[in-house]
N, C-alpha and C positions, 0 to 999 in steps of 0.2 A: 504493500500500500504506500500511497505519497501523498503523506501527511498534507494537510493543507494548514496553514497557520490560522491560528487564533482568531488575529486581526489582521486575516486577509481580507480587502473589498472584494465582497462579494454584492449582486448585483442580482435580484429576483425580478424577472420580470412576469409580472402577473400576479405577485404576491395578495391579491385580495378576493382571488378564485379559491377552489378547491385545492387543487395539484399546488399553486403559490402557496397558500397559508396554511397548508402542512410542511411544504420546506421549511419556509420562515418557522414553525413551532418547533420542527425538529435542528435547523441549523443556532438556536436560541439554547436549546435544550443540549444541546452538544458545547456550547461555551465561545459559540460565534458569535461575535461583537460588533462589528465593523458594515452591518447589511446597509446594502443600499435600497431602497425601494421608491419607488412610485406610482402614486396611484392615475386612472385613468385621467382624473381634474387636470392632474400634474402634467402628465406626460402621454401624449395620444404617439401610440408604437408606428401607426398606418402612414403617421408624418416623418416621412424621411428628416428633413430638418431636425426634427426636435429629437428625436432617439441620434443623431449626429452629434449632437451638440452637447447631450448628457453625456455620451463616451468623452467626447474629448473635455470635459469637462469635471468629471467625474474619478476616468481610468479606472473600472475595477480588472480587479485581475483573476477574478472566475464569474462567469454568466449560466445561470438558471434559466432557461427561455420554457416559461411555462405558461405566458399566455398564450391566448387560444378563441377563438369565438368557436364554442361546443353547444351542440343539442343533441337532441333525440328524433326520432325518424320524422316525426311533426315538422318538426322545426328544419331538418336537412329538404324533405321533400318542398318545403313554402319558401324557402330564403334560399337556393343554390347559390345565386351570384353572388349573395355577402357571405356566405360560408369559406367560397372561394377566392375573392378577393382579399378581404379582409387577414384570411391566413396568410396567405402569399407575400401579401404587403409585410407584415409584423414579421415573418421568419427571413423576409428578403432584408429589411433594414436589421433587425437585430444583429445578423449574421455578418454582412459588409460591415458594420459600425463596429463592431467587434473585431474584425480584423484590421479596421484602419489604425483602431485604439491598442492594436498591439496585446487583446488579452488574453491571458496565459492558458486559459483551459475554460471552453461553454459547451454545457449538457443541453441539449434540445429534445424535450419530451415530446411525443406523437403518440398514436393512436392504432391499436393492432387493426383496425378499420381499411390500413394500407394493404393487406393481403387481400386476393381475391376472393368472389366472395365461395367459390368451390374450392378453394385450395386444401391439400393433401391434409388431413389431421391428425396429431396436433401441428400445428402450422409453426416450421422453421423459420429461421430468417432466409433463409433460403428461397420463400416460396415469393417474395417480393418482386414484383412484374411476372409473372410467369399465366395469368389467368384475366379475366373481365372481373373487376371489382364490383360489390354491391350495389346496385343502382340506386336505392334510398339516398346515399352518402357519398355516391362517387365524387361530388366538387371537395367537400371535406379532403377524401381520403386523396386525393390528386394534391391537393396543397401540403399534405403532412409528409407524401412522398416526396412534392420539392425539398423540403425542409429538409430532409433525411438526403439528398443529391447535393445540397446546397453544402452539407458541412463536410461532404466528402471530396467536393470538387476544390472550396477553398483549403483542404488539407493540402491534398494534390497539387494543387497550385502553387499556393503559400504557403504551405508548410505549418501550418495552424493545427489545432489541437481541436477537434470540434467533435462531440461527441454524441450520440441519440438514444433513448431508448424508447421501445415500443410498450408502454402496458396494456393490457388487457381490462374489462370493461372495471370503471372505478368507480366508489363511493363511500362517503364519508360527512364528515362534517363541512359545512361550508357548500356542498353539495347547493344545484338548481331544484329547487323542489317546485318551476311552476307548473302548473294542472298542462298543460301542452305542450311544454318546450323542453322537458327535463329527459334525464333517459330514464331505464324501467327501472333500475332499483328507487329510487327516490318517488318517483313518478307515482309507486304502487304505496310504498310508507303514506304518501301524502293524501291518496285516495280510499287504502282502507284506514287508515284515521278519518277523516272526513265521513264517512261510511259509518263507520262505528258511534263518529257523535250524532249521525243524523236517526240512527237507530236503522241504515236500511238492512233491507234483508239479503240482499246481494251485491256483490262488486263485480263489475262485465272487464275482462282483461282483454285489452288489442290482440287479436292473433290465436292460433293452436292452439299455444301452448306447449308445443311441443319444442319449438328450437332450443338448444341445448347453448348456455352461457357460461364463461367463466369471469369469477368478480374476483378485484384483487381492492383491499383496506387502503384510502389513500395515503396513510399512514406508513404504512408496509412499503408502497410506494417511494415517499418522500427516503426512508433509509435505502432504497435503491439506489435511487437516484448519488443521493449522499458517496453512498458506497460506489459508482462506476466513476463520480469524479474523483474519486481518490485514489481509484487503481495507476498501477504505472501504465505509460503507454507502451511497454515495450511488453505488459503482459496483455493487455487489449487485444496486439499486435499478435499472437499468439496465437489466438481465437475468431478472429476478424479480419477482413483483407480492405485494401483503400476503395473498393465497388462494392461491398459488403460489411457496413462498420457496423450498425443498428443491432442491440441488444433487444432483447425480447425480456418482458416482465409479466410473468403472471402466477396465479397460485396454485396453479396443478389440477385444478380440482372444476368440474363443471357441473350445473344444473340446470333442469329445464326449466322454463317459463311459468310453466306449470306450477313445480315443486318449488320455486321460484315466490311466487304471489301465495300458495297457503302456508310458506316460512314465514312471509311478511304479514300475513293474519293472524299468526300464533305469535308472533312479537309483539303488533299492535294491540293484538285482543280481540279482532273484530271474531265473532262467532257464527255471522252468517253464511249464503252460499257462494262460493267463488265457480263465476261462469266466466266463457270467454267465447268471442266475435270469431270466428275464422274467414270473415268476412274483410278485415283490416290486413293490414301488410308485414307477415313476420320478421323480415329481415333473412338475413344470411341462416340457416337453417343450423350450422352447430359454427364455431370458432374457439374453437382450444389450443391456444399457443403453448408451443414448445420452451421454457424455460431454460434447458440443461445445459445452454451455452453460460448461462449468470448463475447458476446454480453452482456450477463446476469451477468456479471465481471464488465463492464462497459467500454466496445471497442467499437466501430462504424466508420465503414469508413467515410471520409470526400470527396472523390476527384471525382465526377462524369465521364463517361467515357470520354465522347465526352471533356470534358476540359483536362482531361487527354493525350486522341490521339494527341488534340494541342497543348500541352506543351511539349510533348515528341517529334510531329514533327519538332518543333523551334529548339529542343537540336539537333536533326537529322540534318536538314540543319545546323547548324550554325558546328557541329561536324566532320559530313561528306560529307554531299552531297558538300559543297563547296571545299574542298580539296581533 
């Protein structure tokens, strides 16, 4: 491993998302002092200028590139063009701004959404370009794929340090819980609550039911992350090749849609019947990423689901559902 100092500038972008404000808990909690952050008031990423102007003004010398404009199939299928603009802009400027500023070492998080959406299961990093991607989320996953080109071409070029990894479907606190835009796990906490206080007697789930998902604790996450900036590059090197850098994250472990939403009613409480629409659009039918290349680094998730679904629904009630 290589150490990163104390009171290194380090530089969250997105720190007020999900994926942001579990680094920031966990880079705090580890005895990092020195974070740089700003929020969207502050700092709009899409404006070349002003993410120009904070590198050179600023210099840090490790980048977290962890915003993101994210949804759920709602929201990918009604907004394409901002899905994909917006991403592109933000991983296009972070990434150039970064290397003009000379910085030592930036992780760019993405989305296993990159893989087709048939691709071989569990899904290597390997399987990257190799099939037709999801259609729901194709502009998304098209831009999370530049991002991931993006920090392997300025390696290549310049000689930069730019690193990515891919997680698998995530959730936690800080999480999007709104009634249309979120993704399922949140999406389903926030409806069978609502459910349960309305007293109804059913909750209708988008889809089957039957596609088969794996969630990973954004928490669990945030120590990946942690952990692949700190590996050497010479053991990355190892594992990875300069047209192949992207780590994969996720937690081994999958369930279905199904088993899915009456976990999240034995968490919530709701006691009625859980039906579902197969009339609505399921998505990619299974997606279980391959881990064993970050595993074999020495990463391992820690946070099991079901302790997960209930730590993230306390933060829910105590966040939202009461105000």
């Amino acid at each position: 491993m290589s150490e990163i100092a104390k009171d290194a500038r380090i530089f969250v972008a997105g720190h007020r998302g999900m994926v942001g404000s579990a680094l920031v808990r966990h880079l705090e909690s580890a005895g990092y002092s020195n974070l740089l952050l700003r929020g969207r008031d502050e700092l709009d990423l899409i404006e070349q200028g002003q993410v120009r102007e904070l590198f050179r003004s600023e210099r840090p010398a490790y980048v977290f590139l962890a915003a993101a404009k994210v949804g759920g199939i709602g929201a990918n299928n009604s907004f394409p063009a901002d899905f994909i603009y917006q991403n592109l802009m933000i991983e296009s400027n972070v990434i150039h701004a970064a290397h003009e500023a000379g910085v030592r070492r930036m992780l760019m998080l993405g989305s296993s959404c990159i893989y087709p959406r048939l691709a071989a299961q569990p899904i290597g990093e390997g399987e990257l370009l190799t099939g037709p991607l999801e259609a729901t989320n194709e502009p998304y996953a098209v831009a999370k794929i530049a991002g991931i080109k993006l920090c392997e071409s300025y390696n290549r070029q310049h000689g930069t340090d730019f690193r990515s990894v891919m997680p698998t479907n995530l959730y936690g606190p800080q999480d999007n819980f709104h009634p249309t835009n979120s993704h399922v796990a949140p999406a389903l906490l926030r409806r069978f609550h609502e459910a349960k206080a309305a007293g109804a007697e059913e909750v209708v789930v988008w889809g089957s039911g039957r596609p088969l998902r794996e969630f990973l604790h954004v928490d669990d996450l945030a120590r990946a992350a942690l952990f692949v900036m700190s590996l050497e590059r010479s053991a990355l090197a190892e594992v990875t090749s300069p047209m192949l850098s992207h780590l994969n994250v996720g937690s081994g472990e999958e369930v279905s849609i199904a088993a899915l939403a009456r976990k999240v009613a034995s968490v919530v409480g709701f006691a009625g019947r859980v039906e579902f629409d197969a009339s609505k659009p399921d998505g990619t039918p299974r997606k279980l990423l391959d881990s064993s290349v970050l595993n074999r680094l020495g990463w391992r998730p820690t946070i099991a689901l079901e302790e997960g679904l209930r730590s993230t629904y306390r933060w829910f009630v105590e966040h939202h559902a009461a105000g």
